[in-house]
C-alpha positions in Angstrom: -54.7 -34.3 -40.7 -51.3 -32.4 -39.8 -51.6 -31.0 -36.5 -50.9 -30.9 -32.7 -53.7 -33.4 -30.6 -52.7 -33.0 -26.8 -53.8 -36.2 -25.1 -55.0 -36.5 -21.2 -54.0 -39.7 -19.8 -54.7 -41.5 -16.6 -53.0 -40.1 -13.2 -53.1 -43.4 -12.0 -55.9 -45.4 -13.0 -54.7 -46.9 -16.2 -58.8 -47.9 -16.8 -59.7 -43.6 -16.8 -57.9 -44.0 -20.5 -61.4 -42.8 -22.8 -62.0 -44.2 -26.0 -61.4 -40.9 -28.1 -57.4 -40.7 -26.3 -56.8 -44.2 -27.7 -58.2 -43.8 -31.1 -56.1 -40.4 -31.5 -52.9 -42.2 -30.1 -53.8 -44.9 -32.8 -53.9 -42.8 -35.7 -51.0 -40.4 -34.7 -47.9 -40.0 -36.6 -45.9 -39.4 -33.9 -46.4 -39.4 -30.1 -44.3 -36.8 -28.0 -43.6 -38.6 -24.5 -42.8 -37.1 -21.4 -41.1 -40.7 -20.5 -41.1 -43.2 -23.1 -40.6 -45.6 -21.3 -43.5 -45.0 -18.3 -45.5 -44.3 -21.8 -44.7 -47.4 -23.6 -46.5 -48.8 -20.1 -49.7 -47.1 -21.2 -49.7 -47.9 -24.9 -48.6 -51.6 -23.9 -52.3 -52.1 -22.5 -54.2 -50.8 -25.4 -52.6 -51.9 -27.8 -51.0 -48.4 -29.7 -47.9 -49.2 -31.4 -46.4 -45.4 -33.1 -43.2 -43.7 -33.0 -42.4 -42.0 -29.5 -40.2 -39.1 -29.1 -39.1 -37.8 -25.4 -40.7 -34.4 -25.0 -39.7 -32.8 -21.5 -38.8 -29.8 -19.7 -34.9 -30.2 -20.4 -35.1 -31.0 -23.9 -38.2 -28.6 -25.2 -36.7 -25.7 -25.7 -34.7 -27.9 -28.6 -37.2 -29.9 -29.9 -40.2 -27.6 -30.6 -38.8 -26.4 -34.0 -38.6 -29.8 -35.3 -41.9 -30.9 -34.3 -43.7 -27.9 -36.0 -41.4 -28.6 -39.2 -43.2 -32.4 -38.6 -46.5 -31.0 -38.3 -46.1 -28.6 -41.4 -44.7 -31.8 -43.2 -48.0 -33.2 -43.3 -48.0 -35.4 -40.1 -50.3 -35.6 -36.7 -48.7 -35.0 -33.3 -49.8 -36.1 -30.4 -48.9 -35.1 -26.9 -48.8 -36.9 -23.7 -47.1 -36.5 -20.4 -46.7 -39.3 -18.0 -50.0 -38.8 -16.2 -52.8 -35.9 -16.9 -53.4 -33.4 -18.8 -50.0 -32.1 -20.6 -49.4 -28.3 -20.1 -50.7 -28.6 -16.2 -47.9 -28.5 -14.2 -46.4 -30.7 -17.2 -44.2 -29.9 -20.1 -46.6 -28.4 -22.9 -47.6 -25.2 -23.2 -44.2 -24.5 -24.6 -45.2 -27.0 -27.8 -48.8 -25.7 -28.1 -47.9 -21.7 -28.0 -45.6 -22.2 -30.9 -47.8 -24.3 -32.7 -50.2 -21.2 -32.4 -47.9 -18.5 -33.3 -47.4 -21.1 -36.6 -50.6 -20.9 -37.5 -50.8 -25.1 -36.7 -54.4 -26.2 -35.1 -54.0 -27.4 -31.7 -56.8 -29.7 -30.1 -56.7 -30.6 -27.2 -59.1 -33.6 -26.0 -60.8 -33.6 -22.6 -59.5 -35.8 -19.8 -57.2 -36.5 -16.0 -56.0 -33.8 -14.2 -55.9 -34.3 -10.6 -56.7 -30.8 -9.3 -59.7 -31.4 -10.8 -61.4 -34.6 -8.7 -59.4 -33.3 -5.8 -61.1 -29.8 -5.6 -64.7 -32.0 -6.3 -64.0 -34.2 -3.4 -62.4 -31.6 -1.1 -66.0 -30.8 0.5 -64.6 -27.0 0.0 -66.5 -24.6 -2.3 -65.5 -25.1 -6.0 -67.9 -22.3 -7.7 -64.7 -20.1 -7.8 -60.8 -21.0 -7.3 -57.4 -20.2 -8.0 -55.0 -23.5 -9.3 -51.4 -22.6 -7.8 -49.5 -25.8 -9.3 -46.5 -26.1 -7.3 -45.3 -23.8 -4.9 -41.8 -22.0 -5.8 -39.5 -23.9 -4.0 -37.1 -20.9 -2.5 -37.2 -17.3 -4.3 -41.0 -16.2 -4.7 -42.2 -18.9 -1.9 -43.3 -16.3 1.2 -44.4 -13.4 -1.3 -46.9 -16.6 -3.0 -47.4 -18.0 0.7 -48.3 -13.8 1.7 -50.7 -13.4 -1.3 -52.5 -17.6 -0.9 -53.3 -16.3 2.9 -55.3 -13.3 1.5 -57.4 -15.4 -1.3 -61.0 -15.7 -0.7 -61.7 -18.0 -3.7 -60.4 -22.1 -3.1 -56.9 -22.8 -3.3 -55.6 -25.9 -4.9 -51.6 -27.0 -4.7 -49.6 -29.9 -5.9 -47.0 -30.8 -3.8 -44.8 -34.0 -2.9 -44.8 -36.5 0.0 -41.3 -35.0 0.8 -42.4 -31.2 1.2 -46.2 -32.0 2.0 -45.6 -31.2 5.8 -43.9 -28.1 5.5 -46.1 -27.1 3.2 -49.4 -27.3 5.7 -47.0 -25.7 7.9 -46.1 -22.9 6.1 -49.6 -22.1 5.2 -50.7 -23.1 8.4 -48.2 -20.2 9.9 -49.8 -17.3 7.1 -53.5 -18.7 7.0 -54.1 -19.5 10.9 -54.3 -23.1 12.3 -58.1 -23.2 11.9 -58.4 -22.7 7.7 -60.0 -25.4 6.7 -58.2 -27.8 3.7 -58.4 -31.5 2.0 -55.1 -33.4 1.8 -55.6 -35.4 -1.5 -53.2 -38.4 -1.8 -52.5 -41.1 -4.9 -56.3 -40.2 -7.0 -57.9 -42.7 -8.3 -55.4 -45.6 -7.0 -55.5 -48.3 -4.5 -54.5 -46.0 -1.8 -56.1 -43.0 -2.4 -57.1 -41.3 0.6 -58.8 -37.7 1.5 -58.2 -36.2 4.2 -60.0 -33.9 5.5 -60.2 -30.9 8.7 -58.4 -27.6 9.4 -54.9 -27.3 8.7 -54.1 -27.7 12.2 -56.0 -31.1 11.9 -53.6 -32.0 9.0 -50.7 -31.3 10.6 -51.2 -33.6 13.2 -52.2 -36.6 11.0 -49.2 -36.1 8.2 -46.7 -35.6 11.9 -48.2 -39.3 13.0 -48.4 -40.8 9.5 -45.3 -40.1 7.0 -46.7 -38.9 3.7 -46.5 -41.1 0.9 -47.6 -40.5 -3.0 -48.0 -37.4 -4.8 -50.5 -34.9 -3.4 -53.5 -32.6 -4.3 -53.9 -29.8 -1.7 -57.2 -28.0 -1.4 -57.4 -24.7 1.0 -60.5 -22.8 1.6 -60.3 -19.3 1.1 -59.8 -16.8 3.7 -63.9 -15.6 4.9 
């Protein structure tokens, strides 16, 4: 059936893969990669031989057209990034709002995405929060940093090892040492670790211990 299936995958479990992802992978026409060749990794394991085509941020502004003219042609697209849920802080929303505006049925299967275990395990309240993906790096950062400090709902962040310091620090500096958060590093791998205290607490530890592996940041909200 010609349309666009957007496929979770694992964040770093390759087991978290669930039947439905692989039997849509197996029966796709085409499988739009955010790497092939971290991808090829994945499909490798259970067994999905199909077509791949690179589908990232620097080449999706010039491949959406053709993958709709695909889709219209008769064929079923699927969608992956290199781990999660594609469209979350990953290329895909670009794909799936023009498939909409086409009139194309987009599905999108349940699955990974690491805010989502993160927030869970964070011990913080997870009734009612706000998903920041990544912080803008220089223009926008203090206004975001401002406006974070002032949420009462839960906050949750992505950030890397490399930034993941200045990061506490920064919100540290706007939210007062004692706001409590969860440091969420490498989910659902061999090292995964949650820590958890005030920011102040966090600080300390990520000063003694250098940061390693992509992390999951989870701030309460202001009282």
């Amino acid at each position: 059936m010609a349309k666009l299936v957007i496929v979770p995958t694992p964040i770093g479990n390759l087991s978290d893969m669930t039947y439905r992802a692989v039997e849509v992978l197996c029966s796709a026409d085409l499988i739009l990669a955010e790497d092939t060749r971290t991808s090829s990794v994945l499909l490798q394991k259970y067994g999905i031989h199909k077509p791949m085509l690179s589908h990232h941020k620097f080449n999706e502004h010039r491949t959406v057209q053709s993958v709709i003219e695909r889709i219209e042609a008769g064929e079923e697209v699927a969608l992956i990034s290199d781990a999660g849920t594609p469209g979350i802080s990953d290329p895909g929303f670009m794909l799936s709002r023009a498939c909409a505006e086409a009139g194309i049925e987009v599905d999108c299967l349940p699955g990974p995405c690491a805010f989502v275990p993160a927030l869970v395990a964070s011990g913080l309240p997870c009734d009612r929060f706000v998903f920041e993906g990544f912080l803008p790096m220089k223009k926008g950062r203090q206004t975001r940093l401002v406006s974070l400090a002032e949420e009462t709902r839960t906050v949750v962040i992505y950030e890397s090892p490399y930034r993941v310091l200045r990061t506490l620090q920064q919100l540290a500096e706007h939210c007062g040492l004692e706001r409590p958060a969860a440091a969420c590093r490498e989910l659902t791998k061999l090292h995964q670790e949650i820590k958890r205290g005030s920011l102040e607490e966090l600080i300390a530890h990520f000063s003694e211990t250098p940061p390693r592996g992509e992390f999951v940041l989870v701030i309460g909200g202001k009282k």
